[in-house]
C-alpha positions in Angstrom: -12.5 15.2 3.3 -15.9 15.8 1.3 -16.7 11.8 0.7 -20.2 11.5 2.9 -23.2 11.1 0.3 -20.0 10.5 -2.6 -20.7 7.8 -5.1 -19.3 4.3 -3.4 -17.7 1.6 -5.1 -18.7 -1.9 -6.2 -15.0 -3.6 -6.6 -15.1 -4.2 -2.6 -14.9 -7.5 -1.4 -16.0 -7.8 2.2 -14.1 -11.2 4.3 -14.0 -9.9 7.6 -16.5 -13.2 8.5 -14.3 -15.6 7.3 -11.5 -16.5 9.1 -8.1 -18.1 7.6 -5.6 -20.5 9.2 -2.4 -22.1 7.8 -0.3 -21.1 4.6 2.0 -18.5 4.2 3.1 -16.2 1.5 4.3 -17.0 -1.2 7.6 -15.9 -3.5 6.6 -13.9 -6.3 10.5 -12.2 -6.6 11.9 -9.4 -6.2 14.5 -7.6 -3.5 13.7 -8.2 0.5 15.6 -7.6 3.5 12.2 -7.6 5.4 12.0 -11.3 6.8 15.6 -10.7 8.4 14.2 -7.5 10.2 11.0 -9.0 11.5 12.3 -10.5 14.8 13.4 -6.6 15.6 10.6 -4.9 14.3 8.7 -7.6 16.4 10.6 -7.4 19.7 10.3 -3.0 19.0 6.7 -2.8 18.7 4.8 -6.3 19.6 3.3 -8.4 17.2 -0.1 -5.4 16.8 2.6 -2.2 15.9 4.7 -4.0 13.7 1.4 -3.3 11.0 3.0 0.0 10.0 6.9 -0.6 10.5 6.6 -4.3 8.7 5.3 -2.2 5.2 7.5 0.7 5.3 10.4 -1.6 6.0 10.1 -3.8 3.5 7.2 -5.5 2.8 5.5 -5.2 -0.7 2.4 -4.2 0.7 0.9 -0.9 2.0 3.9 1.2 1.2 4.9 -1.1 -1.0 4.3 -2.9 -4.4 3.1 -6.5 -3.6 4.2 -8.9 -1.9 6.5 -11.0 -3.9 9.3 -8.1 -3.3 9.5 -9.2 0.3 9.9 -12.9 -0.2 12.3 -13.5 -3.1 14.3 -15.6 -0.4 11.8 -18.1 -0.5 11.8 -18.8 -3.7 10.1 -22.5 -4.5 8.8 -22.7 -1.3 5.3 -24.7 -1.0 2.9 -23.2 1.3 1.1 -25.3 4.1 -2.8 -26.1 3.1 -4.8 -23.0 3.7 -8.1 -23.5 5.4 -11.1 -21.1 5.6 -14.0 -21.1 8.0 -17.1 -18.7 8.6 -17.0 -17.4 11.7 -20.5 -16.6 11.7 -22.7 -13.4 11.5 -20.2 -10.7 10.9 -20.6 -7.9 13.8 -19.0 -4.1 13.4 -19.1 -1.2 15.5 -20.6 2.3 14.0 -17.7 3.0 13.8 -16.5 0.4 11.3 -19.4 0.8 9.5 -18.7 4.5 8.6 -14.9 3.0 7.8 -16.1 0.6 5.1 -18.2 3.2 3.9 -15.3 5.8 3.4 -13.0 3.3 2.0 -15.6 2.2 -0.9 -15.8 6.2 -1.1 -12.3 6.3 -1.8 -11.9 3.9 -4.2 -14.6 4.7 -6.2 -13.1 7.9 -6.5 -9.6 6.5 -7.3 -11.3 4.4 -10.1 -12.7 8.0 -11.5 -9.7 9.7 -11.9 -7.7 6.6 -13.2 -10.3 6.1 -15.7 -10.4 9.6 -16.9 -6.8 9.3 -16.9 -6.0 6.0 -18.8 -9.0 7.3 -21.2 -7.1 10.4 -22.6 -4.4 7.7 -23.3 -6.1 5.9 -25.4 -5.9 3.1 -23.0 -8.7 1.4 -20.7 -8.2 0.8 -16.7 -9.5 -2.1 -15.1 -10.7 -1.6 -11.5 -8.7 -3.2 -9.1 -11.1 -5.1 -6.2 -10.3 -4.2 -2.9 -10.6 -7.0 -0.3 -11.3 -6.1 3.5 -10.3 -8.8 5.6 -9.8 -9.2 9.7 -6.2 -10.8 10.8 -5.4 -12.9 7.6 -6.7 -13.6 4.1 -5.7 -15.7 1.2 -4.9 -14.1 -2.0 -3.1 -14.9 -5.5 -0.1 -14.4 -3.5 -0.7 -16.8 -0.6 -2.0 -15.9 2.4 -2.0 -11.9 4.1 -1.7 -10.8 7.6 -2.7 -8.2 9.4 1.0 -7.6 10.8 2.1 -6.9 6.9 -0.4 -3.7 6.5 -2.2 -3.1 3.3 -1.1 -4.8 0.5 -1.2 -5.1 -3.5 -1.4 -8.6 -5.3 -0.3 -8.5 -8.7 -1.7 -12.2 -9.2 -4.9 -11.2 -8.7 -5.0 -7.4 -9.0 -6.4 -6.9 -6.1 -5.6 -4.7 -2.9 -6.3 -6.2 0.7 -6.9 -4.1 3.5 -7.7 -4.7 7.6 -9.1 -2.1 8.9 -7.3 -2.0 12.3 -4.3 -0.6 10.4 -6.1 2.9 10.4 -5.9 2.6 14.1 -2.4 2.1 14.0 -1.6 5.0 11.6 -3.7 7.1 13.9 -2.1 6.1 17.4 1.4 4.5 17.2 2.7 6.6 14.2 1.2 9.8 14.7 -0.3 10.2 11.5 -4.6 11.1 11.8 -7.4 12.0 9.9 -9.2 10.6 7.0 -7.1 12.0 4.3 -4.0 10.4 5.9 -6.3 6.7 5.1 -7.0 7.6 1.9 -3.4 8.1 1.1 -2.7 4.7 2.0 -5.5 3.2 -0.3 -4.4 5.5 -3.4 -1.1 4.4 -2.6 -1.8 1.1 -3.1 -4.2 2.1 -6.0 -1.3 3.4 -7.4 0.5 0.0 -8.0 -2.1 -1.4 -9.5 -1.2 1.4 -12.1 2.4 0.2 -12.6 0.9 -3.2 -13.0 -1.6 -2.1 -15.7 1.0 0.1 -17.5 3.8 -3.0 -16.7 6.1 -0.8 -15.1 5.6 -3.5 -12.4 6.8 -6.5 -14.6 9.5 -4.4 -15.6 10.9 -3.5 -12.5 10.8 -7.0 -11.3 12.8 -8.5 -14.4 15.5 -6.1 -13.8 15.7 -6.6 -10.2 16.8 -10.5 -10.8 19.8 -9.3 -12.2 20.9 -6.8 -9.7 22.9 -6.8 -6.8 20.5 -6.6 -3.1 21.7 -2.8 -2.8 20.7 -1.9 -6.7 17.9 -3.5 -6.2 16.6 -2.0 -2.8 17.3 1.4 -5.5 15.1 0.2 -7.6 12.3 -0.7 -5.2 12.9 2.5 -3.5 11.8 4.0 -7.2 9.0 2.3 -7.3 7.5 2.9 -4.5 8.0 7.0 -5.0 6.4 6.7 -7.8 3.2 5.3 -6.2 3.8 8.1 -4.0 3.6 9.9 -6.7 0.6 8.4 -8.5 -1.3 8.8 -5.2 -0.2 12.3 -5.5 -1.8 12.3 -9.0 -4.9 11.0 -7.5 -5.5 13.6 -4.8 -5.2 16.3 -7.8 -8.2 15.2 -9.9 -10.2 14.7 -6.8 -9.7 18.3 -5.2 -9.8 20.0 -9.0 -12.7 17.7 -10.3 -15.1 17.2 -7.1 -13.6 18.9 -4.4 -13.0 16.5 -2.0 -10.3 17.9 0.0 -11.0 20.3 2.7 -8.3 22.6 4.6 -5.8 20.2 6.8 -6.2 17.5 4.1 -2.8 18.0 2.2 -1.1 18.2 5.9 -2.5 14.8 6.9 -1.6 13.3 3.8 2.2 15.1 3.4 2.8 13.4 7.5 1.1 10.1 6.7 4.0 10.3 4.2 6.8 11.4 6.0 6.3 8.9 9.2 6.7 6.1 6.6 9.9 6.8 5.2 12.6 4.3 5.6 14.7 6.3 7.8 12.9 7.8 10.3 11.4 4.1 10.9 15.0 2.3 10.9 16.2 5.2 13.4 13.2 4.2 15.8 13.6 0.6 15.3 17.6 -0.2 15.2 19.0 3.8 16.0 20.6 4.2 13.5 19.7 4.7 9.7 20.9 2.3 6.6 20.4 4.0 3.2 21.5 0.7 1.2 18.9 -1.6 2.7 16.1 0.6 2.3 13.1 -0.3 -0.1 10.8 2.6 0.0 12.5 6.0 -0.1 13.2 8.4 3.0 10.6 10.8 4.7 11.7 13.7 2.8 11.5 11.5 -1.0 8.4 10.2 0.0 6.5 13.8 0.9 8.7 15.2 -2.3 6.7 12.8 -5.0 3.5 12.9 -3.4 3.5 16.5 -3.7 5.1 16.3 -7.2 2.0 14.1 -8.5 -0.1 16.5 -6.0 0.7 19.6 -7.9 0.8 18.5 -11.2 -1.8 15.6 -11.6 0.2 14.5 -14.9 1.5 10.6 -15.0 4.7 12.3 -17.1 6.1 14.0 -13.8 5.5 10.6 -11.9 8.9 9.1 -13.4 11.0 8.4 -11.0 13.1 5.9 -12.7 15.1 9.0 -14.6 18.2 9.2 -13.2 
């Protein structure tokens, strides 16, 4: 990608010094088979690999919405008190310098082309914040970990975002390069859309009244469709400023595919489950990127027909 010397965004909220114990997520609603799989996922990978697999199986995070949709079991559940701390000066490699850097790139970028986009509309986008944290962090929500990948907070609008999941995307999962990362934050990008245009609100409302395998469907809808948005994304930024080089696409089309629900149930359990999943196979998921990819038009994003 062409992002060094690109414009960098102010919406990014920097934690990584503070450090969070105590408190839990809490219920915001929604489907979720994700807290039942967590003592496989955990035993498969280790506590560190289950940042990928923990999102793309359920969680309403990185591929994923927010986080309510993996948590509607525990409904009226009050979270432990939630303590924060300084842990003093913060200190970052090079190379996490050049990250943070890249990721404000990013999202200033997102924050172009939805602005253009909601503009012609005749509606007005409101910049999500992006929150970089180190192992937990409170939110709207309740508190984030690492473990759960990047996430979206409807509560606060906000996406949250350790860095070490780039390293996991990279190594465990087989999925490099920078394009590949910025998938991930348009993705998330991308359902901060559906809350702004309240597809989110929507979705949720209908889920309470729909059996757990209607509404894994649904969630499996809505996540393909922030597939799709991200997909919308990358459009305006090759067409308008030329930010993707050769390879780019590639990276982004197999960050995609090793997130799908199937491939990452087959590694986990050995087999493959379509009722329970939440975020669409390998070969939906590269399908509405590339739909949003070659078209760069919201109308082609809905995934809901049918």
């Amino acid at each position: 990608m062409r992002w060094r010397g690109n414009r960098q965004s102010n919406n990014i909220e920097d934690r990584r010094g503070t450090r969070v114990s105590g408190g839990r997520m809490s219920a915001l609603g929604g489907g979720g088979g994700l807290l039942r799989l967590l003592p496989m996922v955990f035993k498969f990978l280790g506590f560190k690999g289950t940042v990928i697999a923990v999102v793309a199986l359920g969680a309403y995070g990185l591929y994923t919405g927010n986080l309510g949709n993996m948590l509607s079991g525990l409904s009226g559940v009050n979270a432990p008190q939630q303590t924060t701390q300084t842990s003093g000066p913060l200190k970052q490699t090079t190379e996490e310098k050049e990250l943070v850097q890249f990721v404000a790139v990013v999202l200033a970028d997102t924050e172009d082309t939805w602005q253009a986009l909601f503009k012609q509309a005749g509606k007005t986008y409101k910049e999500p914040n992006l929150v970089l944290f180190r192992d937990a962090v409170t939110s709207a929500c309740g508190m984030g970990q690492a473990a759960m990948g990047p996430f979206y907070c409807p509560g606060d609008q906000k996406v949250y975002l350790d860095l070490g999941f780039f390293d996991e995307l990279h190594s465990r999962f087989k999925a490099p390069g920078d394009f590949a990362q910025a998938y991930v934050i348009a993705h998330e990008v991308g359902h901060h859309v559906q809350t702004l245009l309240g597809i989110s609100s929507k979705v949720h409302a209908a889920k309470q009244k729909l059996s757990d395998v209607e509404a894994n469907q649904l969630s499996v809808k809505q996540e393909l469709q922030a597939d799709c948005f991200a997909g919308i994304w990358a459009f305006h930024a090759n067409r308008t400023r030329q930010l993707l080089e050769s390879g780019d696409v590639e990276e982004g089309l197999t960050a995609a595919s090793a997130i799908g629900d199937d491939r990452l149930q087959k590694q986990a359990k050995g087999y493959v489950n379509p009722d329970s999943f939440t975020h669409g196979s390998s070969a939906q998921r590269v399908q509405w990127f590339k739909t949003g990819l070659n078209s760069g038009e919201l109308k082609t994003c809905d995934t809901f027909a049918g």
